[in-house]
PDB file of N, CA, C and O in Angstrom:
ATOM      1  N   UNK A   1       0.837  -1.192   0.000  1.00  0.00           N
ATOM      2  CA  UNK A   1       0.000   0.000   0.000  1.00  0.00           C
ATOM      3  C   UNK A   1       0.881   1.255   0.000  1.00  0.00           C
ATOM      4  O   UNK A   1       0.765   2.207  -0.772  1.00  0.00           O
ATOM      5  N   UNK A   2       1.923   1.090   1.140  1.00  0.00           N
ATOM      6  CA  UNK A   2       2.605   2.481   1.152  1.00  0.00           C
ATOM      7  C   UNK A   2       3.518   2.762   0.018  1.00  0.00           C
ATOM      8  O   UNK A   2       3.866   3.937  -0.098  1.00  0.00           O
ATOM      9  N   UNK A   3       4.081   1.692  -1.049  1.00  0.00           N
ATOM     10  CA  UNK A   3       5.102   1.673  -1.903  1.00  0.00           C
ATOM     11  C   UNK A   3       3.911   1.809  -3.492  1.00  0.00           C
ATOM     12  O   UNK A   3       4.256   2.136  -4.627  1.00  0.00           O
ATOM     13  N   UNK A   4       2.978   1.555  -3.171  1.00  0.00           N
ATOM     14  CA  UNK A   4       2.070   2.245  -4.486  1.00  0.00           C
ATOM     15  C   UNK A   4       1.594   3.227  -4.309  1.00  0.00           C
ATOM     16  O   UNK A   4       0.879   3.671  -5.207  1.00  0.00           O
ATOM     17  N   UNK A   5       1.808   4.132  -2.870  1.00  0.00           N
ATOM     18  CA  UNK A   5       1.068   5.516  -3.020  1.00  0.00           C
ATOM     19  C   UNK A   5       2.777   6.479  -3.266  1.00  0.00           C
ATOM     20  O   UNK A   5       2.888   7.469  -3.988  1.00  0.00           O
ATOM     21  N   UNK A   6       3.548   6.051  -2.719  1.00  0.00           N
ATOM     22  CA  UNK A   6       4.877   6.167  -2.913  1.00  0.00           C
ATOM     23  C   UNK A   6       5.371   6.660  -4.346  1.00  0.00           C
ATOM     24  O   UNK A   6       5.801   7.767  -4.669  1.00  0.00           O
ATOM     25  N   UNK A   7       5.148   5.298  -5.248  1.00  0.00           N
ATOM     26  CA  UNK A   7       5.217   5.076  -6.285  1.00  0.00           C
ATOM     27  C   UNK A   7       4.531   6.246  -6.926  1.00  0.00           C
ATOM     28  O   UNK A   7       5.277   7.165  -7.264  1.00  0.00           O
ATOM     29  N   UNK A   8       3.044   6.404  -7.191  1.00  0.00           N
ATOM     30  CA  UNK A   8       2.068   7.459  -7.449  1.00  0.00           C
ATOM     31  C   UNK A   8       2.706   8.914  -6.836  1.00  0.00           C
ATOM     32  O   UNK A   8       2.490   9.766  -7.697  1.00  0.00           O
ATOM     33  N   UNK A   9       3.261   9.392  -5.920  1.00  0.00           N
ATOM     34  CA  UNK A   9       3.755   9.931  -5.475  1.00  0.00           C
ATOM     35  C   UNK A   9       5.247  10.933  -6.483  1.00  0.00           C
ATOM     36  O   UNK A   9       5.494  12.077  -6.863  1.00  0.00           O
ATOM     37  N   UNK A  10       5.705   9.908  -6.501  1.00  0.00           N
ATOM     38  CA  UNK A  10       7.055   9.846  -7.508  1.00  0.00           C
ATOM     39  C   UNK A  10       6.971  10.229  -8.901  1.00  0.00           C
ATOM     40  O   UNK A  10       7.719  10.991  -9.514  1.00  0.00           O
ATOM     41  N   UNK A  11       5.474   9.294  -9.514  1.00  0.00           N
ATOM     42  CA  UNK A  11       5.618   9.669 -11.059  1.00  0.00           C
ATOM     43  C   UNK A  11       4.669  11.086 -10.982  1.00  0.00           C
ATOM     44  O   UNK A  11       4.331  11.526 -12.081  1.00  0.00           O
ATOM     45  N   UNK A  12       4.331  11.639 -10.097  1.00  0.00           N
ATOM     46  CA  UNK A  12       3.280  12.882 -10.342  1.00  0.00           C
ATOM     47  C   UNK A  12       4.631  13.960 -10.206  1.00  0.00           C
ATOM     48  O   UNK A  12       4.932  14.764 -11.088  1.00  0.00           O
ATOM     49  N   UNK A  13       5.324  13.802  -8.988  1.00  0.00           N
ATOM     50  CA  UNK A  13       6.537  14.560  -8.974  1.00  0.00           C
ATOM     51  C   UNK A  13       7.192  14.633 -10.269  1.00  0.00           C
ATOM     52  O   UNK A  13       7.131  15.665 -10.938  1.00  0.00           O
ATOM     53  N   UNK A  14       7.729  13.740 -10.607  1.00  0.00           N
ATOM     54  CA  UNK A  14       8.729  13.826 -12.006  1.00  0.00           C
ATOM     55  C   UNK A  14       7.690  14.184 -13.163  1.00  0.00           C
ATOM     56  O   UNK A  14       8.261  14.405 -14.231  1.00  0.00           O
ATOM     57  N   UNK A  15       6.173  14.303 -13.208  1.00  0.00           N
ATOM     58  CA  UNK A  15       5.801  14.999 -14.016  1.00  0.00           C
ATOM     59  C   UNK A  15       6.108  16.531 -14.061  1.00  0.00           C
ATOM     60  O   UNK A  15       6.695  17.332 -14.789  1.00  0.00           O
ATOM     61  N   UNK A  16       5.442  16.510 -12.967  1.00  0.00           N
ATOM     62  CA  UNK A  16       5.381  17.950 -12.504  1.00  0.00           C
ATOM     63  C   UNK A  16       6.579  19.266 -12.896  1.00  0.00           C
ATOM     64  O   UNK A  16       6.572  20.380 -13.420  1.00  0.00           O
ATOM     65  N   UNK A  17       7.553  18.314 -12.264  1.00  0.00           N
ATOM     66  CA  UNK A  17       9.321  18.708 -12.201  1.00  0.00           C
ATOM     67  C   UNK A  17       9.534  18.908 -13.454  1.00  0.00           C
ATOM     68  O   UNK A  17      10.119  19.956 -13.729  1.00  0.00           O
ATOM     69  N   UNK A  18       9.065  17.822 -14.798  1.00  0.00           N
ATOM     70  CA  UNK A  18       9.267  18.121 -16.366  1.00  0.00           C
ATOM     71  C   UNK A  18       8.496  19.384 -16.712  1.00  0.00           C
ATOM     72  O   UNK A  18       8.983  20.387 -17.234  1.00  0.00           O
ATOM     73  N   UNK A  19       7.181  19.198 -16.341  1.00  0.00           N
ATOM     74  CA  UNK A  19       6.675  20.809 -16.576  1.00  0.00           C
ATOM     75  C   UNK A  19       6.821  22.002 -16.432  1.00  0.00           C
ATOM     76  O   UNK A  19       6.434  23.077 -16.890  1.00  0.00           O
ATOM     77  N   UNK A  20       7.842  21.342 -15.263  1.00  0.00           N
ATOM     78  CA  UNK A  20       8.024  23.086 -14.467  1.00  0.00           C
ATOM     79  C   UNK A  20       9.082  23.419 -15.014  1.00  0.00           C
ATOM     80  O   UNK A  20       8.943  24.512 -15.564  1.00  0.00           O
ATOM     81  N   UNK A  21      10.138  22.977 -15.135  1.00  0.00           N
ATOM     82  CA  UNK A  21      11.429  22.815 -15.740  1.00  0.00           C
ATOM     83  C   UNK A  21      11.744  23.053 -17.057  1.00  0.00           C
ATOM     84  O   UNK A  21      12.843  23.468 -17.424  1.00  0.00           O
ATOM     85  N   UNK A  22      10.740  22.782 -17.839  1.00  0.00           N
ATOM     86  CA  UNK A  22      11.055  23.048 -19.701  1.00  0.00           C
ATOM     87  C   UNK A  22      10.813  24.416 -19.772  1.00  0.00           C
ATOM     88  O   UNK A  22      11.808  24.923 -20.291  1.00  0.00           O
ATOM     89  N   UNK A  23       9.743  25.509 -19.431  1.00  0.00           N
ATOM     90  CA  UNK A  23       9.873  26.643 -19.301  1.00  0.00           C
ATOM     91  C   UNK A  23      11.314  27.532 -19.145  1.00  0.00           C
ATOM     92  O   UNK A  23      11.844  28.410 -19.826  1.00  0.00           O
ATOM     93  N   UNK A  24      11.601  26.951 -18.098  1.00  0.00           N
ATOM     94  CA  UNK A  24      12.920  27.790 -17.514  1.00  0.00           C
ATOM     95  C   UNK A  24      14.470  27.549 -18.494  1.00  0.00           C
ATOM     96  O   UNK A  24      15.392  28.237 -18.933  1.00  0.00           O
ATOM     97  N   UNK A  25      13.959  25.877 -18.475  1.00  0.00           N
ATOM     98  CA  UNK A  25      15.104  25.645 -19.814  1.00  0.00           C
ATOM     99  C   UNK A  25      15.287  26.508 -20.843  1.00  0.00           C
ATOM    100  O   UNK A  25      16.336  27.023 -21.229  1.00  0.00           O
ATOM    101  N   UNK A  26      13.811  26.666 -21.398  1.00  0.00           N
ATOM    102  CA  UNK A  26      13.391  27.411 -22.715  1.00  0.00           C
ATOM    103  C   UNK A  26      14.358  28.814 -22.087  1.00  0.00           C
ATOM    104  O   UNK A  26      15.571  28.983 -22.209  1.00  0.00           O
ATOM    105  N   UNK A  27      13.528  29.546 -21.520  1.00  0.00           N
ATOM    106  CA  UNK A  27      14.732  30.549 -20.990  1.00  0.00           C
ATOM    107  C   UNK A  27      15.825  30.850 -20.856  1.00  0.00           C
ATOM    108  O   UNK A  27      16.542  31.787 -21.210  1.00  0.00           O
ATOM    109  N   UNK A  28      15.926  29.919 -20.270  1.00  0.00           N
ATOM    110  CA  UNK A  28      17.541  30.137 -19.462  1.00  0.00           C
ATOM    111  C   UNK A  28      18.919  29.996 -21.222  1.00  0.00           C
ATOM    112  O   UNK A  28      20.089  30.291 -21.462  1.00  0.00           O
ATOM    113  N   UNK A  29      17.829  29.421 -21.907  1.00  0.00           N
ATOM    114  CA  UNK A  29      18.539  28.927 -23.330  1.00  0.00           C
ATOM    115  C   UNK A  29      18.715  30.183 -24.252  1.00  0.00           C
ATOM    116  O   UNK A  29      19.754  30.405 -24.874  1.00  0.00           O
ATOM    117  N   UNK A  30      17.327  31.184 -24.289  1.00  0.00           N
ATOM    118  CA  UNK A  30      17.351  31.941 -24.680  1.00  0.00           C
ATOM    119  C   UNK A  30      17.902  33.319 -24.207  1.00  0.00           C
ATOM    120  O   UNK A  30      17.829  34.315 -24.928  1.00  0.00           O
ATOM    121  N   UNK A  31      18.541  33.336 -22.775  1.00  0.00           N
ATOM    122  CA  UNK A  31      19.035  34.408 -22.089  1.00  0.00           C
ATOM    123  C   UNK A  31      20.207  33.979 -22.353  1.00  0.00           C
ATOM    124  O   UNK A  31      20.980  34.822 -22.809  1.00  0.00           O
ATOM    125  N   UNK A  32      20.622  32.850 -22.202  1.00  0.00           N
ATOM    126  CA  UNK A  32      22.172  32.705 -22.499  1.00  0.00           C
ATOM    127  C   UNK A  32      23.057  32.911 -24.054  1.00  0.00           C
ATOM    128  O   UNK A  32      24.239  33.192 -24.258  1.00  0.00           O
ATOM    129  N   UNK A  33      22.091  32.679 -24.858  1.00  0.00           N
ATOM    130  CA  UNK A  33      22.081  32.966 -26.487  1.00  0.00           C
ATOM    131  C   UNK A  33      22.253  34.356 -26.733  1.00  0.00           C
ATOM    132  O   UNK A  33      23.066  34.845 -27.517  1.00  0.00           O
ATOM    133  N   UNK A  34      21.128  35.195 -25.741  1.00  0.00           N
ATOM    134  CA  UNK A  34      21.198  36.328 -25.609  1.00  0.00           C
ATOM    135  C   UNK A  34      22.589  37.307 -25.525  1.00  0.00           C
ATOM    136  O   UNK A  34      23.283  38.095 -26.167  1.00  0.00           O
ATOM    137  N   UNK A  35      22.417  36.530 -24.040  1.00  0.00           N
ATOM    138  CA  UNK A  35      24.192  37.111 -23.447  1.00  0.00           C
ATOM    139  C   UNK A  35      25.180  37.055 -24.275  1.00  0.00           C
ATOM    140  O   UNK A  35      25.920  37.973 -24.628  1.00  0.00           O
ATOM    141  N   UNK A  36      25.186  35.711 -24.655  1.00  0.00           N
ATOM    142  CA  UNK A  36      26.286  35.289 -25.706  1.00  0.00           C
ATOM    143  C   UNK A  36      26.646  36.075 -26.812  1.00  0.00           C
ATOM    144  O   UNK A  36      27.735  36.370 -27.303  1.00  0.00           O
ATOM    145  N   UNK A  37      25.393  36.366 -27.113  1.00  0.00           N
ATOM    146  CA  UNK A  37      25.703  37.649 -28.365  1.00  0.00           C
ATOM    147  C   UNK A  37      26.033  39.036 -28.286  1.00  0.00           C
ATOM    148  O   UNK A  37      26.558  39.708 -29.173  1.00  0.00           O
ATOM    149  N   UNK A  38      25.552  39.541 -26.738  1.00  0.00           N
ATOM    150  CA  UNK A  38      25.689  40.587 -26.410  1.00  0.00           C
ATOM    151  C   UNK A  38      27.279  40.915 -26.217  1.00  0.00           C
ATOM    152  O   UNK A  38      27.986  41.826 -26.648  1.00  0.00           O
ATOM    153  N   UNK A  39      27.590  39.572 -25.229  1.00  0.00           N
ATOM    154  CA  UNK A  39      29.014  39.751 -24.516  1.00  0.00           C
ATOM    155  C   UNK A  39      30.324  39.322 -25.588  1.00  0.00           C
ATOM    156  O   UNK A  39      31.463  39.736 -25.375  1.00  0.00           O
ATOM    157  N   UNK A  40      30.043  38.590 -26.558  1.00  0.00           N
ATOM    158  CA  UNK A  40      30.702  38.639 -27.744  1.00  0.00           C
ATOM    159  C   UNK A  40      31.846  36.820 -27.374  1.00  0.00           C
ATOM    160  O   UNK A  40      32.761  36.279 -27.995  1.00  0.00           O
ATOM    161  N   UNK A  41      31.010  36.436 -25.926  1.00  0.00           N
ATOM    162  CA  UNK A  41      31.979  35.062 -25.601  1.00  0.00           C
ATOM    163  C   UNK A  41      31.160  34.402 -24.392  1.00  0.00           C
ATOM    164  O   UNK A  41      30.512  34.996 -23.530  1.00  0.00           O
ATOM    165  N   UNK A  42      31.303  33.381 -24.505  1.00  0.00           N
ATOM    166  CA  UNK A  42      30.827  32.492 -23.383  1.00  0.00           C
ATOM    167  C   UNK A  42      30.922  32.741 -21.620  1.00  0.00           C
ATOM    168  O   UNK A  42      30.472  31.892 -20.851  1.00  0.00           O
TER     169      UNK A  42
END
């Protein structure tokens, strides 16, 4: 019982965590592209 609510537990998290996370990726990808061009180097 406790290792299938556990379980349920886990895959809602690692959904969640993917959802929340691709946003910021998206970002963080496009601020750094940003920078990159601005600052003329890594």
């Amino acid at each position: 019982m406790f290792k299938a609510v556990a379980d349920v537990i886990r895959s809602i998290g690692g959904a969640v965590a993917t959802v929340v996370t691709l946003p910021f990726r998206a970002v963080a990808r496009l601020f750094g592209g940003a920078s990159d061009t601005a600052r003329g180097h890594h």
